[in-house]
C-alpha positions in Angstrom: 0.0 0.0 0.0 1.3 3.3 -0.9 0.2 7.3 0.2 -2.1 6.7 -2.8 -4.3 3.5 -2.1 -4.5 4.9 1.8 -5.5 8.3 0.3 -8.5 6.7 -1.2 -9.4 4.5 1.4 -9.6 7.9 3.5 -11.9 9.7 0.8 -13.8 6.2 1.3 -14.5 6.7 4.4 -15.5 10.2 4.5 -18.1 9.3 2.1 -16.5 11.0 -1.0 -18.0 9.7 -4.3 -15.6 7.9 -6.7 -15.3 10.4 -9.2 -14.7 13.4 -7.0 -11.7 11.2 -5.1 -10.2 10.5 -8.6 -10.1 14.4 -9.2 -8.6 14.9 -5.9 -5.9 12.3 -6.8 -5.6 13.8 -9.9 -5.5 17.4 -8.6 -2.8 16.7 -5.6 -0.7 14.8 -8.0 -0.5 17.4 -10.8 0.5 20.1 -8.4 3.1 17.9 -6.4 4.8 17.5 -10.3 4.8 21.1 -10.9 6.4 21.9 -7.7 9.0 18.9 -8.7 10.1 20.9 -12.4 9.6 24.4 -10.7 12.8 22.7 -8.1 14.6 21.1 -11.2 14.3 24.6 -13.3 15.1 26.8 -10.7 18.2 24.4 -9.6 19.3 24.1 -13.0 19.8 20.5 -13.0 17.5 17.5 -13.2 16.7 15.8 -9.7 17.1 11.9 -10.3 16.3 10.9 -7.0 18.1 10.0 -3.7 21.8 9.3 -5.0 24.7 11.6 -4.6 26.0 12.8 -7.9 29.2 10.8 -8.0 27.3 7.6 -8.1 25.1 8.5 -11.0 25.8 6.7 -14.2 28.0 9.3 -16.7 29.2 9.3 -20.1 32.2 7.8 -20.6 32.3 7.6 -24.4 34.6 9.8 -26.9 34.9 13.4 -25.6 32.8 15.7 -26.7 33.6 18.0 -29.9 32.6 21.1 -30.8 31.5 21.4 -34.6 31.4 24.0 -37.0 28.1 24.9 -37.4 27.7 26.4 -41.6 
């Protein structure tokens, strides 16, 4: 069971009809993903969850080159 599936089983049992529970769902979740790109764009980098930086997989290909755009 996760914050979701105890979140509707409290809507449940305040008597909230289906549909109206879904839109709250919905509604909560929609605004806890803006607030999540509003972090990443104000930070300047993407948040990819609870490891440090210097365990995240890199690119360790050719080095990058800069081209001559025509």
């Amino acid at each position: 069971m996760n914050i979701d599936g105890a979140t509707a089983i409290i809507y449940a049992e305040l008597g909230f009809p289906a549909e109206l529970a879904r839109g709250l769902f919905l509604l909560s979740r929609s605004v806890g993903i803006l607030a999540h790109a509003w972090e990443e764009n104000e930070g300047g980098a993407r948040i990819k969850g609870p490891l440090p930086k210097t365990v995240l997989a890199g690119y360790h290909g050719k080095p990058y080159r800069d081209l001559d755009r025509p």
